[in-house]
N, CA, C and O of each residue as an XYZ file, in Angstrom:
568
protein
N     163.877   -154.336    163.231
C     164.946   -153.542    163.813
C     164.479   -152.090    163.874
O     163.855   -151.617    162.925
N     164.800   -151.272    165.106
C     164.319   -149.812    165.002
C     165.477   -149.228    166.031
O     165.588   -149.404    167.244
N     166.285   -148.483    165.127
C     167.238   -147.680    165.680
C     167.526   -146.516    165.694
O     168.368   -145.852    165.090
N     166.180   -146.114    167.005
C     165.810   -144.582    166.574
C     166.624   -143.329    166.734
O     167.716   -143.158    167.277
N     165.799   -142.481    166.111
C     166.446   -141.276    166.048
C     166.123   -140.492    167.235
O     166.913   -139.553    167.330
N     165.174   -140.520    168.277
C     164.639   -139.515    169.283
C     165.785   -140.090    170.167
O     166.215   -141.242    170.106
N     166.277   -138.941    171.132
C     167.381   -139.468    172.428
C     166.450   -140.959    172.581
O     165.394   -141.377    172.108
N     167.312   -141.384    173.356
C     167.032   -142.428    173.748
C     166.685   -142.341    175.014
O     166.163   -143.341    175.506
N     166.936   -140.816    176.090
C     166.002   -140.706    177.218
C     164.647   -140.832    177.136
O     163.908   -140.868    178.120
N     164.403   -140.878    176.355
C     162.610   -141.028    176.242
C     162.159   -142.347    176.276
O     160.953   -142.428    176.511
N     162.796   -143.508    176.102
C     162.734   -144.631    176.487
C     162.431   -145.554    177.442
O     163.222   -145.465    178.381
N     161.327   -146.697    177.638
C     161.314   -146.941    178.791
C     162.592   -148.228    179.116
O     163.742   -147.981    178.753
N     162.358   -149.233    179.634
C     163.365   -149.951    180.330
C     163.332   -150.933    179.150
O     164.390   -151.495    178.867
N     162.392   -151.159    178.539
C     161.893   -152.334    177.749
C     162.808   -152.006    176.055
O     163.665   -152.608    175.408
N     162.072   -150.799    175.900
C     162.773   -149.770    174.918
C     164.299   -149.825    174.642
O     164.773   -150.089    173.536
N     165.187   -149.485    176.010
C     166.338   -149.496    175.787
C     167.187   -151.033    175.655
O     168.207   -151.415    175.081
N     166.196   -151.621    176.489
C     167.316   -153.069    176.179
C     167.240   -153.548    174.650
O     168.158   -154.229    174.194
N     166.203   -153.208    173.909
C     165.670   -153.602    172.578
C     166.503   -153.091    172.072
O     167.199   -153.737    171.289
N     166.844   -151.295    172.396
C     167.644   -150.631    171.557
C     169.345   -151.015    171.441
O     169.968   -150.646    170.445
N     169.852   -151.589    172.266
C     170.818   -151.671    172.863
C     171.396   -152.808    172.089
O     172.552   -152.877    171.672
N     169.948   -154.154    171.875
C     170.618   -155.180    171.469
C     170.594   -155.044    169.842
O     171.413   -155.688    169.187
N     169.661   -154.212    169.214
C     169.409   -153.748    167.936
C     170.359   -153.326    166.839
O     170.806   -153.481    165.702
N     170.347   -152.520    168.280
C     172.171   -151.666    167.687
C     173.331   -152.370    167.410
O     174.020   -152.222    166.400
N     173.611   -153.417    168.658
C     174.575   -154.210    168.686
C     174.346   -155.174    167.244
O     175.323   -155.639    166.658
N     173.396   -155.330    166.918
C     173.031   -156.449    165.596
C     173.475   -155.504    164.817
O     174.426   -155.881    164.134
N     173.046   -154.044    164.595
C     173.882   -153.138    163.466
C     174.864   -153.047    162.998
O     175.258   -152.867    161.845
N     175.600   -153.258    164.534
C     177.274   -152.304    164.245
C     178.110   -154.275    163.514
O     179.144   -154.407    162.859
N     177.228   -155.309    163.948
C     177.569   -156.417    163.176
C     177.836   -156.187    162.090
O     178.905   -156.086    161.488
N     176.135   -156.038    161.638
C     176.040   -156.196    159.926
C     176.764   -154.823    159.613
O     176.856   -154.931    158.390
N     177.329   -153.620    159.918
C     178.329   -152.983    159.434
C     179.721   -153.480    159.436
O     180.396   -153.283    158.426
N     180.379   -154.278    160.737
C     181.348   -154.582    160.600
C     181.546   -156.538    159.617
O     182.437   -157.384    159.688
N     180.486   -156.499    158.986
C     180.627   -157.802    158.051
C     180.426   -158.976    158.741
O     180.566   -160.089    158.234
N     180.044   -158.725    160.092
C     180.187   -159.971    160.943
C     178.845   -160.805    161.335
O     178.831   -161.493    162.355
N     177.948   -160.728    160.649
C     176.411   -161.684    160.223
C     175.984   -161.071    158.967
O     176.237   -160.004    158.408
N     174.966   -162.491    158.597
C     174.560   -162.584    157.442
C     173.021   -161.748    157.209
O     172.837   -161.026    156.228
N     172.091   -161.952    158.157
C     171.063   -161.087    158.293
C     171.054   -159.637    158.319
O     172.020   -159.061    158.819
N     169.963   -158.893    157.782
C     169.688   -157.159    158.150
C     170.813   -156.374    157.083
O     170.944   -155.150    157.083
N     171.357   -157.015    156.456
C     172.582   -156.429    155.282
C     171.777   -155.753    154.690
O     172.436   -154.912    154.080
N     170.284   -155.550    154.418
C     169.828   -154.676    153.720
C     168.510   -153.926    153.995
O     167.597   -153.392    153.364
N     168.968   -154.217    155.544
C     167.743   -153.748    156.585
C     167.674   -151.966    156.187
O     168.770   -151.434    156.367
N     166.648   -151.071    155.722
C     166.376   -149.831    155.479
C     167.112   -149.446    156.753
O     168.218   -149.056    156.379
N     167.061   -149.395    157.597
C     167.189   -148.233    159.055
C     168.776   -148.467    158.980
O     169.357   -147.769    159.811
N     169.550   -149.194    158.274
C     171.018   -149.436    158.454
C     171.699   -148.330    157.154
O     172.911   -148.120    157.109
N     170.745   -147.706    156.175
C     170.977   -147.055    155.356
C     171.654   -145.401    155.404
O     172.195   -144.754    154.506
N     171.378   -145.061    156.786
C     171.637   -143.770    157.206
C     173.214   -144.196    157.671
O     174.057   -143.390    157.277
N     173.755   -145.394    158.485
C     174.470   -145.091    159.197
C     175.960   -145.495    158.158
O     177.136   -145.313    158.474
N     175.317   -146.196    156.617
C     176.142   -146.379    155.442
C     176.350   -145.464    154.757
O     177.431   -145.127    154.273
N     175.104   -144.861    154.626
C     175.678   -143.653    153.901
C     176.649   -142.648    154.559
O     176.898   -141.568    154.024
N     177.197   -143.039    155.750
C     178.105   -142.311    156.859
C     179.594   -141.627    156.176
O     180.006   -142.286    155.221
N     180.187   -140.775    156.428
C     181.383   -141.050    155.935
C     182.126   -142.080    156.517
O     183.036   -142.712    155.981
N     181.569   -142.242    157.934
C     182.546   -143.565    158.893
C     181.549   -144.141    159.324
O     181.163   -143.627    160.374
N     180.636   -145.421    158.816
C     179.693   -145.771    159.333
C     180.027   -146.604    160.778
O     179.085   -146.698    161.564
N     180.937   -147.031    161.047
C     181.588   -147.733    162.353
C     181.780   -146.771    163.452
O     181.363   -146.970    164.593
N     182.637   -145.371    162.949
C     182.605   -144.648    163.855
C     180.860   -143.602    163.899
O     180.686   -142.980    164.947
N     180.094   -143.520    163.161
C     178.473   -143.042    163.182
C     178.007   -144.255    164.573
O     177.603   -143.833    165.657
N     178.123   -145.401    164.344
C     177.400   -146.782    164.875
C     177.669   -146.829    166.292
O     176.903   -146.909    167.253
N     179.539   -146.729    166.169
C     180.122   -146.627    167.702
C     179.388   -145.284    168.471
O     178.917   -145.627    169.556
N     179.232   -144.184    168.236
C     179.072   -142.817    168.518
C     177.176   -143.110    169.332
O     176.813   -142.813    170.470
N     176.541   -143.619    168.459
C     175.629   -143.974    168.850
C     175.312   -145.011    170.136
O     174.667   -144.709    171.140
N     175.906   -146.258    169.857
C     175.704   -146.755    170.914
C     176.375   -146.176    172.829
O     176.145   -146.487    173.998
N     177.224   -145.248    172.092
C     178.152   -144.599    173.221
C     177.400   -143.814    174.061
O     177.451   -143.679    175.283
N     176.492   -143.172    172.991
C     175.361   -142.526    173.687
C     173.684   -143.540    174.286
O     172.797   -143.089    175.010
N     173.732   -144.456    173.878
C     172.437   -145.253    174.427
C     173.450   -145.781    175.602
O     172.958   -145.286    176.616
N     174.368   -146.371    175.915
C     175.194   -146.559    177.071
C     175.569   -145.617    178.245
O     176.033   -145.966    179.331
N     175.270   -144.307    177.810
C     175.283   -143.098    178.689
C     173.902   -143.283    179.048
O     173.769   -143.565    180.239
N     172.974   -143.220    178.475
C     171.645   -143.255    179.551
C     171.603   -144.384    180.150
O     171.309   -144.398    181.345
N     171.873   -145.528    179.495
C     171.654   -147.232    180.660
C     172.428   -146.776    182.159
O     171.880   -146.940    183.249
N     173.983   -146.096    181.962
C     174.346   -145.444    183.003
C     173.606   -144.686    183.821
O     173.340   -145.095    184.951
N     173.234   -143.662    183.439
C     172.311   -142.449    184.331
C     171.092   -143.205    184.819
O     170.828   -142.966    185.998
N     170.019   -144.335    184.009
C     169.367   -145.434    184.580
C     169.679   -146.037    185.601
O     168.770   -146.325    186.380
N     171.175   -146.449    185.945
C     172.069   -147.547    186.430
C     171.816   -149.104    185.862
O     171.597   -149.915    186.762
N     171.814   -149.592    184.616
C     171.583   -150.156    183.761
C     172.733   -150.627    183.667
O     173.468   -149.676    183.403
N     173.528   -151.890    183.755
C     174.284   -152.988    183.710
C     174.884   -153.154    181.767
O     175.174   -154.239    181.265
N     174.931   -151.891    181.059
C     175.329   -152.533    179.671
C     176.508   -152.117    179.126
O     176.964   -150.975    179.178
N     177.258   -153.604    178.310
C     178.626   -153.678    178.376
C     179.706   -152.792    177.700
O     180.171   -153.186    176.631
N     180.156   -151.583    178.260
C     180.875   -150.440    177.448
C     182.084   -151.217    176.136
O     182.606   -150.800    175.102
N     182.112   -152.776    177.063
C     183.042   -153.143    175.743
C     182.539   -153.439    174.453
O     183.290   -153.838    173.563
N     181.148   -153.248    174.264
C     180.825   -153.522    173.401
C     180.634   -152.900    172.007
O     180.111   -153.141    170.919
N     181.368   -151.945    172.667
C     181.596   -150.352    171.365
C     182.862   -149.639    171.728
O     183.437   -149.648    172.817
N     183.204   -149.004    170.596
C     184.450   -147.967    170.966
C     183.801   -146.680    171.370
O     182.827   -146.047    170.963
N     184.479   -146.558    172.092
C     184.304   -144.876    173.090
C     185.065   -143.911    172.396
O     186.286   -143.771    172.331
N     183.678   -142.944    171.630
C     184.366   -142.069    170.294
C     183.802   -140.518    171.037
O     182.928   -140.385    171.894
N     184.346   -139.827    170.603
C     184.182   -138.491    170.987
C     182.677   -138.267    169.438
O     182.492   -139.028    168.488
N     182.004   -137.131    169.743
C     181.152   -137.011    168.520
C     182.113   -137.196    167.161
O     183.292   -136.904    166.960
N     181.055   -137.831    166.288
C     181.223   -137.601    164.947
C     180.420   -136.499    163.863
O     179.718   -135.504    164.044
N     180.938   -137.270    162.589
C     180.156   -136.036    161.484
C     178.388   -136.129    162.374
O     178.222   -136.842    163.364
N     177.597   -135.525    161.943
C     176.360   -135.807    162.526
C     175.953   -136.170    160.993
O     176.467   -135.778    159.945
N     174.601   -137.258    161.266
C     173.642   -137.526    160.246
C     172.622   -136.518    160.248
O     172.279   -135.926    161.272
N     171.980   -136.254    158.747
C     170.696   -135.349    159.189
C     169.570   -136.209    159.263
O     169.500   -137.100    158.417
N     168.368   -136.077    160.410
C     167.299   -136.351    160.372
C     166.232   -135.447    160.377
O     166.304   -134.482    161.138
N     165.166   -135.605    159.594
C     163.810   -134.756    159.339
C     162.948   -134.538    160.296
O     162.536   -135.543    160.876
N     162.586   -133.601    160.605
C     161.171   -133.196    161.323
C     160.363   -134.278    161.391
O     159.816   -134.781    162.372
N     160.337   -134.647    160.020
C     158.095   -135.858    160.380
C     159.150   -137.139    161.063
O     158.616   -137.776    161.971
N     160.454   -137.509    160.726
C     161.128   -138.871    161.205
C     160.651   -138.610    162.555
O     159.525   -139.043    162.797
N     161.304   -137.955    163.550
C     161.254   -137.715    165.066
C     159.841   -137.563    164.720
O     159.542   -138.688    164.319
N     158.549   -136.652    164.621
C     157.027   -136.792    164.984
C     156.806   -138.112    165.007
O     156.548   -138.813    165.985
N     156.983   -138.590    163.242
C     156.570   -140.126    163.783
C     157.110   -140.729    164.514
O     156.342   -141.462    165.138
N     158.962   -140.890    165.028
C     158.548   -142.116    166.298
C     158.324   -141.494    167.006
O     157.853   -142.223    167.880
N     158.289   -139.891    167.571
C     157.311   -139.542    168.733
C     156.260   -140.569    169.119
O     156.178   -141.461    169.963
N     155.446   -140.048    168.102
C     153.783   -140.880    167.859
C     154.077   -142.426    168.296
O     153.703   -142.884    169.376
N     154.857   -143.231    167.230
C     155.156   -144.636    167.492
C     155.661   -145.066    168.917
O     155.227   -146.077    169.468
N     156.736   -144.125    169.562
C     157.110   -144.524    170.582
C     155.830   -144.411    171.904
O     155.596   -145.230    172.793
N     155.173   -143.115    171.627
C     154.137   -143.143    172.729
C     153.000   -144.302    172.505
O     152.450   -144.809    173.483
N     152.712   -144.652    171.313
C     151.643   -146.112    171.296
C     152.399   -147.261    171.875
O     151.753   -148.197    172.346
N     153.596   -147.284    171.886
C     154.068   -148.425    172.619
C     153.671   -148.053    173.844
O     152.688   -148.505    174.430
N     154.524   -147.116    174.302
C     154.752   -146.894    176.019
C     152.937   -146.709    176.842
O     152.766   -146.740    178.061
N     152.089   -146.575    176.072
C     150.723   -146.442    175.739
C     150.181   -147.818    176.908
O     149.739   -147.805    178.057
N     150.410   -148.633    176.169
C     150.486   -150.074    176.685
C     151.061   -150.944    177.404
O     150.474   -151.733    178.144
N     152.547   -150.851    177.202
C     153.718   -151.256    178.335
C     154.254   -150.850    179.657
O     154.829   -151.463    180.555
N     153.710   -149.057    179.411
C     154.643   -148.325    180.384
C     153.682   -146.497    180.626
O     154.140   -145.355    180.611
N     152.332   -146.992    180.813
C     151.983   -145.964    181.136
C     151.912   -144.959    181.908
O     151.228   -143.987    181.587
N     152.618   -145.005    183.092
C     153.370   -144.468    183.559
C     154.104   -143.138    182.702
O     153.611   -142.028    182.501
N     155.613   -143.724    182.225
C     155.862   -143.472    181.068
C     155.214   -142.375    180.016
O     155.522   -141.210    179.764
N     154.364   -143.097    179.600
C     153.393   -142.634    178.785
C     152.517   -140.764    179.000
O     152.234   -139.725    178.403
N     152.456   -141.439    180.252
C     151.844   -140.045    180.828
C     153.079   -138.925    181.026
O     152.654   -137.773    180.940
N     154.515   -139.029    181.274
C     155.180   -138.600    181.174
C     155.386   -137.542    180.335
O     155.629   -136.335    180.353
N     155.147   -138.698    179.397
C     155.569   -138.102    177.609
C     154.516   -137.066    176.979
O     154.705   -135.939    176.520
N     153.237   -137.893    177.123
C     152.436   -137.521    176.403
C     151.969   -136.189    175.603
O     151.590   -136.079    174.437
N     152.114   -135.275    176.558
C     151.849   -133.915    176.351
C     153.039   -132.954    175.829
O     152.907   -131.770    175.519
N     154.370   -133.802    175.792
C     156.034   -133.411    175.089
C     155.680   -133.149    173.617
O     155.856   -134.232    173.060
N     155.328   -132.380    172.844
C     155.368   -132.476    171.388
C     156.477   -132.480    170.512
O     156.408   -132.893    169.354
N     157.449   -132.049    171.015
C     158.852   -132.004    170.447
C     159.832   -132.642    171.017
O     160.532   -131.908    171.714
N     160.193   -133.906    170.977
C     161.255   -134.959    171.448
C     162.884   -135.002    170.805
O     163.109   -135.618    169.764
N     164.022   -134.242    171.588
C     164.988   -133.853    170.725
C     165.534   -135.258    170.393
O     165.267   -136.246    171.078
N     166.556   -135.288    168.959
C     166.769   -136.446    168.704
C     168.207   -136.755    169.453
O     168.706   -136.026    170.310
N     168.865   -138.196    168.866
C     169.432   -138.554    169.707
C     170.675   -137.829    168.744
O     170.705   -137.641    167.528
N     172.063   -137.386    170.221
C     172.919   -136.434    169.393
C     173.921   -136.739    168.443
O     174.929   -136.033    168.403
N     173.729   -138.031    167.401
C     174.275   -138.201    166.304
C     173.575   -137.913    165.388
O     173.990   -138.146    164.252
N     172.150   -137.249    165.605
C     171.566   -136.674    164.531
C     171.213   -134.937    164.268
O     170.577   -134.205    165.027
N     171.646   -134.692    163.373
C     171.224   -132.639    163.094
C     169.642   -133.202    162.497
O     169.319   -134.159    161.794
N     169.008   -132.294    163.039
C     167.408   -131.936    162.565
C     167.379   -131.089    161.721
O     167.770   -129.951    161.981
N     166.776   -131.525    160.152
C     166.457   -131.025    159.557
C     165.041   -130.522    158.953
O     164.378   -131.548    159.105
N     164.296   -129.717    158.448
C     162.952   -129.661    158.045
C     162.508   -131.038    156.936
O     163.198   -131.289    155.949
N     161.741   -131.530    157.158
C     161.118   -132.863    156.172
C     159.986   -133.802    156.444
O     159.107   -133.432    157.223
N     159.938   -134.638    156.044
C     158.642   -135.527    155.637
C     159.457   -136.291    156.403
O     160.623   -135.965    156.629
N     158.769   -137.645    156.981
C     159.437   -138.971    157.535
C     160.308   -139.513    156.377
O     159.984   -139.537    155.189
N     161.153   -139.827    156.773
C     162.604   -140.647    155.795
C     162.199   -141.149    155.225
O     161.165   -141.727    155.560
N     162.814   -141.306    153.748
C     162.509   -142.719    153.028
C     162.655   -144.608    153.192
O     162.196   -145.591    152.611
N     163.446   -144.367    154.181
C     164.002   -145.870    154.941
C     162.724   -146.167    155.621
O     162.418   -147.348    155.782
N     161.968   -145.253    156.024
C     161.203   -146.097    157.322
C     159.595   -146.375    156.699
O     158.822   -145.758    155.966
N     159.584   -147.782    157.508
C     158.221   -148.343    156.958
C     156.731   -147.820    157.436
O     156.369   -147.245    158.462
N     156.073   -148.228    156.353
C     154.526   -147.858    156.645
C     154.644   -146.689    157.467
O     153.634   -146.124    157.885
């Protein structure tokens, strides 16, 4: 599961449907409704939420705004339509690294894409997160 922190404009087509359905597996295992990923690391930010449902909804509200501006077919019923919430903080090295991670994908899948990006060093995150100065998160692997 990877439910990143960089906007999600930076995404290619492949990217967002992943993200889209990822999320949707999230806002599950927040709302109690599957048994898998209950203790998936990347679900740790949006628990420690004061409203992790309304953090989850807020998010996908915003990956559904770009499938829009795409013209991307994805189902608004599938979240509540929240005005912003509290924001989460995310660190400096979090966004570098999936910078980095996201361009080795798009590297291969979507170079195009890729070339786009490449030379972007600073990728703002997506706007349920405040940027803070730090090391990559403790949730995220290798």
């Amino acid at each position: 599961m990877r439910i990143w922190s960089v906007h999600p404009k930076y995404l290619d087509a492949k990217g967002m449907v992943a993200l889209w359905r990822e999320t949707l597996l999230a806002k599950n295992v927040l709302e109690d409704k599957t048994r898998g990923y209950k203790n998936h690391p990347q679900l740790d930010r949006f628990k420690s939420a004061p409203e992790p449902l309304d953090a989850i909804n807020f998010y996908l509200k915003i990956v559904w705004l770009e499938a829009v501006r795409r013209n991307y077919q994805f189902d608004k019923s599938k979240y509540i339509d929240l005005e912003p919430v509290i924001q989460i903080t995310v660190t400096t090295g979090q966004i570098d690294f999936e910078r980095i991670h996201l361009l080795k994908k798009l590297k291969l899948r979507d170079e195009r894409r890729y070339h786009q990006l490449s030379d972007l060093i600073n990728f703002e995150p997506h706007p349920l997160f405040r940027l803070v100065s730090g090391e990559v998160e403790f949730w995220e692997k290798g």
